[in-house]
C-alpha positions as CSV (number, residue, x, y, z in Angstrom):
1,X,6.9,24.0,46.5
2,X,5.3,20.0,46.3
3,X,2.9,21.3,43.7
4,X,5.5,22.7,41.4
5,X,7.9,19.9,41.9
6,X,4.9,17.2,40.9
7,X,4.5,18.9,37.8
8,X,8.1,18.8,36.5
9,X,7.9,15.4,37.7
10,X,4.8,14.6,35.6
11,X,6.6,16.1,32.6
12,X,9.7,14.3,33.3
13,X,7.8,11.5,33.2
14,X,5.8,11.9,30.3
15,X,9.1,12.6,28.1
16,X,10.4,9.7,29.5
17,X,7.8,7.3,28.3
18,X,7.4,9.3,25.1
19,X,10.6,9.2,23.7
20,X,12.3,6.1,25.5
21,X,14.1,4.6,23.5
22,X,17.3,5.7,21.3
23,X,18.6,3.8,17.9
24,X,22.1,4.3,16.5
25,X,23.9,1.8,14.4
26,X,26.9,1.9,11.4
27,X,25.8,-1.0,9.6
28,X,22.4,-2.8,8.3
29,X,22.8,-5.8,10.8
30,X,23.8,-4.0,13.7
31,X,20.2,-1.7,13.4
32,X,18.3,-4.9,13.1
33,X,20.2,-6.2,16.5
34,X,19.3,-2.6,18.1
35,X,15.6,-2.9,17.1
36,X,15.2,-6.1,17.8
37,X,16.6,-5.5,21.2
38,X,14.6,-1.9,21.7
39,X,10.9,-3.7,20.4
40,X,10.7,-6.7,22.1
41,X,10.8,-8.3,18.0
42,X,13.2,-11.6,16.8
43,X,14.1,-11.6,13.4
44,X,15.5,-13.9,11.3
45,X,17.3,-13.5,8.1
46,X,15.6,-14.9,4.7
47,X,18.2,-13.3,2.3
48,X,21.7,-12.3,2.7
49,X,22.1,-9.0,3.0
50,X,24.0,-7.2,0.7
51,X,24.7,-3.1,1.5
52,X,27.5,-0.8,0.4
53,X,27.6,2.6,1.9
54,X,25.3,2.5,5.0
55,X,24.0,5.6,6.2
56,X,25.0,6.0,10.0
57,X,21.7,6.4,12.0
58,X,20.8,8.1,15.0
59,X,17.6,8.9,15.8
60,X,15.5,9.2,19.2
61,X,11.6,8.3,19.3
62,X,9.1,6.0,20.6
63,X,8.6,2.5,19.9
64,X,6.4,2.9,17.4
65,X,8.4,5.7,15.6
66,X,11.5,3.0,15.5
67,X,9.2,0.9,13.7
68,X,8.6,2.8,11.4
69,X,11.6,4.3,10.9
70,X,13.5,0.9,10.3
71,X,11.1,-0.7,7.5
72,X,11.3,2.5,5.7
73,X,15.1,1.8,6.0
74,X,15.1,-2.3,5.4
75,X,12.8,-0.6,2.0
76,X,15.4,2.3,0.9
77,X,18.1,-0.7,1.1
78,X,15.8,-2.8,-1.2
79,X,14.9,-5.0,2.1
80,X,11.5,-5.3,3.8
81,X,10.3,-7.9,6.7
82,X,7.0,-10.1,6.9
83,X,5.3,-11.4,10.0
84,X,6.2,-14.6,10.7
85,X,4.4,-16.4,14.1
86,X,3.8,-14.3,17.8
87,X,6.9,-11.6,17.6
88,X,8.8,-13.0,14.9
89,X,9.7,-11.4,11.4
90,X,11.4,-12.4,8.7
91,X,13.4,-10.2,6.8
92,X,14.0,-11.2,2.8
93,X,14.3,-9.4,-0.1
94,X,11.8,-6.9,-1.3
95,X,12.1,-8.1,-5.1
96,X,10.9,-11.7,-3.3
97,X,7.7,-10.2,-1.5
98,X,5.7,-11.9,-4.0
99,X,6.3,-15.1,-3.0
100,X,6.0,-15.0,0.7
101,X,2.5,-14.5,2.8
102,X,1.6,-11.2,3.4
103,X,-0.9,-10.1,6.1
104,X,-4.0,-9.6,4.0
105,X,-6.6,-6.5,4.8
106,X,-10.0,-5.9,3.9
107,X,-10.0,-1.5,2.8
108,X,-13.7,-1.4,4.9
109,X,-12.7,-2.8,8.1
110,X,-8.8,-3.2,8.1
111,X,-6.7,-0.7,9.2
112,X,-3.7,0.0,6.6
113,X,-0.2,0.5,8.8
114,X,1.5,4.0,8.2
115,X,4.8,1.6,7.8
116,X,6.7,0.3,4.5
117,X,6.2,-3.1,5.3
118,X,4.6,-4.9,2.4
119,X,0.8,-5.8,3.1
120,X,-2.1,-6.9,0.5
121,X,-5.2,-5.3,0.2
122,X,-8.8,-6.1,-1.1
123,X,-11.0,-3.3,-2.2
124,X,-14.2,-3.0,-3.2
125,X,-15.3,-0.7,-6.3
126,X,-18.6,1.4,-5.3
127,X,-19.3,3.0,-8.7
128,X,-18.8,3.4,-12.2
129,X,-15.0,2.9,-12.7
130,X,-13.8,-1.1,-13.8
131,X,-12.2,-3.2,-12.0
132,X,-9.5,-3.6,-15.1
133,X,-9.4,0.2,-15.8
134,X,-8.4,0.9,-12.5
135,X,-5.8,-1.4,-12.2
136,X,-4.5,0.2,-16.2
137,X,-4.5,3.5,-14.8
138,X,-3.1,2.8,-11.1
139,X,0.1,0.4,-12.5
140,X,2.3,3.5,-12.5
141,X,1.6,4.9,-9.1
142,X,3.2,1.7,-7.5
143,X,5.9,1.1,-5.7
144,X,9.1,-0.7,-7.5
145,X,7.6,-4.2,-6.6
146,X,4.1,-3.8,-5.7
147,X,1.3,-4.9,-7.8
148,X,-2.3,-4.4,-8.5
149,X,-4.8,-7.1,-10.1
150,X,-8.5,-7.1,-10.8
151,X,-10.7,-10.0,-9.6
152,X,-13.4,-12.0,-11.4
153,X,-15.7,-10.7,-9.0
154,X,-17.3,-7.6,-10.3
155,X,-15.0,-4.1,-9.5
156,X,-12.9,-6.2,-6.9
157,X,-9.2,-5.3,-7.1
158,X,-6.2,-5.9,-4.9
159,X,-3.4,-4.3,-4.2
160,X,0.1,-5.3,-2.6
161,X,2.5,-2.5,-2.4
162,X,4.0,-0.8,1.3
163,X,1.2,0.2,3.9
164,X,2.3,3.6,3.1
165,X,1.8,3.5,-0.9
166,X,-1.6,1.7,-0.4
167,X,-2.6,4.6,1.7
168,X,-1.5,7.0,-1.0
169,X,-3.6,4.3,-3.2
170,X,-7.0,4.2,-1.4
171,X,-6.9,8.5,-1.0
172,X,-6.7,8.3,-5.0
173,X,-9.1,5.7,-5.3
174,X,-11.6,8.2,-3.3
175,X,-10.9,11.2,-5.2
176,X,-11.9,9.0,-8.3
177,X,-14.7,6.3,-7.1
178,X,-17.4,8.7,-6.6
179,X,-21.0,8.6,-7.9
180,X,-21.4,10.0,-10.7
181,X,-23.0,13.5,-11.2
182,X,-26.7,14.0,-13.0
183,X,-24.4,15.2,-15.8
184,X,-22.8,12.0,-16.2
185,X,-25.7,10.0,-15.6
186,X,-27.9,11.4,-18.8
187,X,-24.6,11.5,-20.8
188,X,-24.2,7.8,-20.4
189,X,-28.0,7.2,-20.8
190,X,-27.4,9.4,-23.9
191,X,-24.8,7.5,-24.8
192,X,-26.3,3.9,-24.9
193,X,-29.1,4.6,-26.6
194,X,-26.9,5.9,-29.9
195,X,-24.9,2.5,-29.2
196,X,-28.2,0.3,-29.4
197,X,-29.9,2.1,-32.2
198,X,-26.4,1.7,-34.1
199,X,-26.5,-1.9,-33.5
200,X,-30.0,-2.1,-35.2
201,X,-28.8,0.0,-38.2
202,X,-26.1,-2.3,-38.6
203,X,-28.2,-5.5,-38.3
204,X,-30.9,-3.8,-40.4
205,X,-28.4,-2.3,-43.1
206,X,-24.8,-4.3,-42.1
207,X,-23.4,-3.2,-45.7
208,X,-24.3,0.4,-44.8
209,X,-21.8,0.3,-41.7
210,X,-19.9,-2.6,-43.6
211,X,-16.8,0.3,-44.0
212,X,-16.6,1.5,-40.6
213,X,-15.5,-2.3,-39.8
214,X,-12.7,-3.3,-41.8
215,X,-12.6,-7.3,-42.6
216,X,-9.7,-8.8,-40.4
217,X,-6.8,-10.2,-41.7
């Protein structure tokens, strides 16, 4: 009988220490107390908070799920928290983010949080596509106060939107910065060679191609 009572044991304890913790709370203020309390976090408050109808929580997880649970909440409630120093976060307004510090990753050798806490990333272009293009085509896909810039640097961008948008972000960014096929290659070698004989047409014979640029103004 020892051997089958070590097992329930073990899986007693493994439940235990997988889903320790419990969070239910009424109100916005009361969840932050309750996480606070449940991760070992302090926060303080950088904007008043402001909620009408609170959804009642109750949910039952790990640490880590709690985490995450609760910044996707401070986000749905248009709230979201920033590190501030050792275990201390600040929680402000999401439509502020801009103007506070946040923790800043590099996409080759950060690792982006699954969370909806605000971060900023830097990210490298390997190919073909521009720096400003992408940041054009990629304006849509973010978040209600997240942004996207291009650097001076060549095919530099960076992003600052939730850890679980710039995810979303990078997967695009993969399915999109690829080298380009043989195909491509000899269609843009194609394709700059009719640009520079063009160019020595129209510096040849510039009245020739004088209708295809209307005068300004």
């Amino acid at each position: 009988m020892k051997p089958a009572l070590t097992i329930v044991a073990f899986f007693s304890i493994f439940i235990n220490s997988s889903y320790a913790a419990e969070l239910n709370c009424k109100k916005l203020l009361e969840c932050i107390e309750k996480v606070s309390k449940l991760t070992d976090r302090q926060y303080t408050l950088g904007a008043k908070l402001n909620v009408g109808n609170f959804q009642e929580v109750n949910f039952k997880g790990t640490n880590e799920e709690i985490e995450k649970l609760f910044s996707q909440i401070l986000f749905n409630y248009g709230y979201t928290r920033v590190p501030s120093v050792a275990k201390s976060w600040m929680i402000l307004a999401a439509r502020d983010i801009r103007y506070n510090p946040t923790p800043l990753l590099d996409s080759v050798e950060g690792t982006v949080p699954d969370t909806y806490d605000y971060i900023m990333l830097s990210h490298q272009l390997k190919n073909r596509l521009s720096a400003n293009e992408v940041t054009r085509s990629f304006r849509p896909f973010m978040s209600r106060y997240g942004r996207i810039i291009s650097m001076k640097e060549e095919g530099k961008i960076i992003i600052q939107d939730t850890g679980v948008n710039v995810k979303r972000l990078l997967g695009l960014l993969k399915m999109t910065d690829k080298e380009p096929t043989e195909e491509q290659k000899r269609q843009a070698k194609k394709d700059r060679k009719f640009y520079q004989k063009l160019k020595l047409i129209e510096a040849k014979h510039p009245k020739c191609t004088e209708r295809h640029h209307p005068h300004k103004g």
